[in-house]
C-alpha positions as CSV (number, residue, x, y, z in Angstrom):
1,X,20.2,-5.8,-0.1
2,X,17.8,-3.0,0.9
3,X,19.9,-0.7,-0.7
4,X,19.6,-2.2,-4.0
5,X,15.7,-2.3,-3.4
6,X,15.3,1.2,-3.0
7,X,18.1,2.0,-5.7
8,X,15.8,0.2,-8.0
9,X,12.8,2.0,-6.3
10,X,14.3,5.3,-7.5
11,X,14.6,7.0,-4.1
12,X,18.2,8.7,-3.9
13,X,20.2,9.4,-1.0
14,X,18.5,12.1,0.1
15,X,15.2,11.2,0.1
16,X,16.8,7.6,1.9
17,X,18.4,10.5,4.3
18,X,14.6,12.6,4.8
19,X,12.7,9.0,5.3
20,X,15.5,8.1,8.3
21,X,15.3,11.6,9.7
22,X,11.3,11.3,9.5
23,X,11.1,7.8,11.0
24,X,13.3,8.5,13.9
25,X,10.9,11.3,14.9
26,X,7.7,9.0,14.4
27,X,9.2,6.4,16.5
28,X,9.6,9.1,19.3
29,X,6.3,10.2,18.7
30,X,3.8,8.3,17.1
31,X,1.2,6.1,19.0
32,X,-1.0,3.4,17.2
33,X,-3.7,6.1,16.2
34,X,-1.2,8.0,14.0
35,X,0.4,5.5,12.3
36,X,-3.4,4.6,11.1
37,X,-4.0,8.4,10.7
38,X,-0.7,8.5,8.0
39,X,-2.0,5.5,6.4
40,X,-5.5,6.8,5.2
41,X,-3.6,10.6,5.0
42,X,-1.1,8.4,2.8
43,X,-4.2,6.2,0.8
44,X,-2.3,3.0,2.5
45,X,-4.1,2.1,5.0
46,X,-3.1,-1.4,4.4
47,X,0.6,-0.8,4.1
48,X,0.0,-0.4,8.2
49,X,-2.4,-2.3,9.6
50,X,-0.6,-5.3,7.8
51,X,2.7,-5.2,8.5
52,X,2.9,-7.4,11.0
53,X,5.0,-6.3,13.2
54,X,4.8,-2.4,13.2
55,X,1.7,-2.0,15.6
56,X,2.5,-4.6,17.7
57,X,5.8,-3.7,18.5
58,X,4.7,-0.1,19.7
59,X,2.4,-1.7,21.8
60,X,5.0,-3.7,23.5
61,X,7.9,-1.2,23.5
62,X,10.1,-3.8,21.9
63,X,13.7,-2.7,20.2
64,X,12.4,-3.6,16.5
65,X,9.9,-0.8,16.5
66,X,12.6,1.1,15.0
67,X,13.3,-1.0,12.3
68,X,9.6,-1.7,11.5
69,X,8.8,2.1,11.1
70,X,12.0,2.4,8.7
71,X,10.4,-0.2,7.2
72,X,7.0,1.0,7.1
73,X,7.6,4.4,5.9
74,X,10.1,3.3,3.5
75,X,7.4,1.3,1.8
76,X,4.8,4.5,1.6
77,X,7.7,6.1,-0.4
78,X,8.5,3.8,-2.5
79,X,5.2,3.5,-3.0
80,X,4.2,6.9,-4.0
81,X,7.2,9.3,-3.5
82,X,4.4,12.0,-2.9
83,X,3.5,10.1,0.6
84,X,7.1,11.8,1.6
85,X,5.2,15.6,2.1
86,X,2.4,14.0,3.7
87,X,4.8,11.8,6.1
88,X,6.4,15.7,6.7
């Protein structure tokens, strides 16, 4: 099913393959401040301080803080495919 959402998002395989590479390394790195600093960089602020699960699980070092900064970036992208060189 995701596939088919960012199929009809127009994102091919290698920008799929960029935003995985990218998320892996903000999951490593990124606290709470730069997730917020990427969304007002990005002009989606919203897009993190919503999700509801993104920030939180940082916070709490749970294992679906991976899969919520997939998510999260995934959403800047298809979003505005631009957001990919500022998420770079």
């Amino acid at each position: 099913m995701r596939t088919l959402i960012l199929n009809k998002a127009g994102l091919d395989g290698e920008v799929r393959k960029r935003v995985v590479a990218l998320a892996k390394v903000a999951v490593e790195c990124f606290n709470s401040e730069d997730w917020q600093a990427l969304g007002v960089h990005a002009g989606q602020l919203d897009v993190i301080t919503r999700h509801d699960r993104l920030l939180r699980s940082l916070s709490f070092n749970v294992p679906d803080y991976a899969g919520n900064a997939n998510a999260v970036l995934f959403r800047l992208v298809e979003i505005d495919r631009t957001n990919l060189d500022i998420i770079a």
